[in-house]
N, C-alpha and C positions, 0 to 999 in steps of 0.2 A: 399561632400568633394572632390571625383574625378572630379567634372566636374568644383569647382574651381582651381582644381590643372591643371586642361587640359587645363586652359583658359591661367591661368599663362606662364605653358610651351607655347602655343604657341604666346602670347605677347612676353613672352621674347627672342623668335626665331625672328619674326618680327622684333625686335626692334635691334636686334644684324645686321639681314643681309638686313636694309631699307636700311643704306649709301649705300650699292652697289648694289643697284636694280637702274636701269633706268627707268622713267617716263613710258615705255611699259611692265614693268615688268621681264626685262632682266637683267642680272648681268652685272657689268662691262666685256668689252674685256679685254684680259691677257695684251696687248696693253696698254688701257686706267687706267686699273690697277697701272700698274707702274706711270703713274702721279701722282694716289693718294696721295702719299706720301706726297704733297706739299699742302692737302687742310687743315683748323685750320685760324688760326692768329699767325703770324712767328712779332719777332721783330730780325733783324739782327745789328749788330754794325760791325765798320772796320775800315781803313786808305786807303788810297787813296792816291799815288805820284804821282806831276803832272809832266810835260815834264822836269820842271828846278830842279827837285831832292825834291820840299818842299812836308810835309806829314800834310794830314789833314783826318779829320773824316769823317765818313758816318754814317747815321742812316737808316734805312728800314722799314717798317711798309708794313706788305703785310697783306692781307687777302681771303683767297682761300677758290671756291666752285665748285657744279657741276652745268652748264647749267643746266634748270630744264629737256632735253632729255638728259645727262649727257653724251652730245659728248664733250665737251668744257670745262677746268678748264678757269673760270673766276676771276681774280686775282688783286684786287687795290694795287694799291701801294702810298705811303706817304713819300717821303727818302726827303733826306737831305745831300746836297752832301757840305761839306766845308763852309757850313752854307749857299746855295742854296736850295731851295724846290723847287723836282718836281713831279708832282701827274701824275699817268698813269695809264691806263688798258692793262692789259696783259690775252690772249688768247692763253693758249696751248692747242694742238688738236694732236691724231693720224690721217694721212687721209689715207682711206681704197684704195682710187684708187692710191697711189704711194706708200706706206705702209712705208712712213716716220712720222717721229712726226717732229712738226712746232710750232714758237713761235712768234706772234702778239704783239708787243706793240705801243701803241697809247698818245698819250700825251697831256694833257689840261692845266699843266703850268710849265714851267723851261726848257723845249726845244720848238723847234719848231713843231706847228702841222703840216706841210708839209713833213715829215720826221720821219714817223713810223718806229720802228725797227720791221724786219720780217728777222727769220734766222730759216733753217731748224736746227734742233735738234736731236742728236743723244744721245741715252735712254743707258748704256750699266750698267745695276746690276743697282750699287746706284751711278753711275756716270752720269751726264748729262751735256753733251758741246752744247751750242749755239753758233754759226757760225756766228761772224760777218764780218767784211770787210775782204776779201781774200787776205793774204798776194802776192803781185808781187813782187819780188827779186829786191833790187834798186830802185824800184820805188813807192810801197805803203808798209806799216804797218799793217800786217794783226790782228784781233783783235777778240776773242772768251769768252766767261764767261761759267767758269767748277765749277758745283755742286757737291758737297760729301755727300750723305746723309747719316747719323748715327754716333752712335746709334741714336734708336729712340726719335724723338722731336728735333734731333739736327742737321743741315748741313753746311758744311762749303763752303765760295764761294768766288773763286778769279777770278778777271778780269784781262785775261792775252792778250799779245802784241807779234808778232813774227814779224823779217823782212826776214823770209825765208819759215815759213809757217813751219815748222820742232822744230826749239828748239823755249819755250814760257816762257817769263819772266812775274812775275803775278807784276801787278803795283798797282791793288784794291784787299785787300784780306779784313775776316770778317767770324761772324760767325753768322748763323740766330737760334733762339729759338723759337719753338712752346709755345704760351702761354693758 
């Protein structure tokens, strides 16, 4: 009877802390931690205004994991932008030699493949901004997507627009659910 009940306890220690063991048998870094948040199957819904004021829907279908060396969340995605479908792969990663986090996306149909999105990522609590085009005053629109995560199962996420890099007007907001 003890030595089923020893077996039990440590199955169920196993089984509680395999998500955050690494392929080498390391835990996640406090770093790579805070990704976690974002692995499951999320479906998000939203609206979308385009340049001339009209609003139209989005639909999201992500589905997130660990690299099986669990440096990298690998992440599909399936959206639906205004009745547009475009499938991509997204790779976020902490990297240990600039000690930023980074966001990869790659795309195989509704944009162009020649034109990956890559924006460094700043992680702060349950907040995450991904840095796109660098607002220039007068002359470009700079363009960022800020995550809210929670409660748990739940993040909200607006794609905002600045022409001073300072105050951000969000144009795509939405809300994703863990399923």
């Amino acid at each position: 009877m003890k030595r089923g009940m020893l077996v039990t306890i440590v199955c169920g220690v196993i089984f509680v802390l395999a998500p955050a063991m690494t392929a080498n048998g390391q835990g996640l870094s406090p770093e790579q931690q805070k990704l976690d948040v974002s692995t499951g199957r999320w479906v998000f819904h939203g609206t979308s205004k385009s340049r001339t004021g009209k609003t139209s829907s989005f639909t999201w279908n992500e589905n997130c994991e660990w690299s099986p060396n669990h440096l990298y969340l690998e992440c599909t995605f399936s959206n639906v932008w205004g009745g547009r479908a475009v499938e991509s792969l997204v790779v976020d990663t902490y990297n240990t030699a600039d000690h930023t986090y980074w966001h990869y996306e790659l795309y195989a149909a509704g944009e162009k493949g020649d034109n990956p999105f890559v924006s460094r990522m700043e992680v702060n609590g349950n907040t995450w901004i991904e840095y796109g085009r660098k607002a220039v005053p007068g002359k470009t629109t700079g363009e960022r997507i800020v995550y809210n995560w929670g409660p748990p199962g739940h993040v909200k996420v607006a794609i905002e627009t600045s022409k001073d890099g300072v105050k951000w007007t969000a144009t795509d907001e939405g809300e994703g659910v863990r399923q």
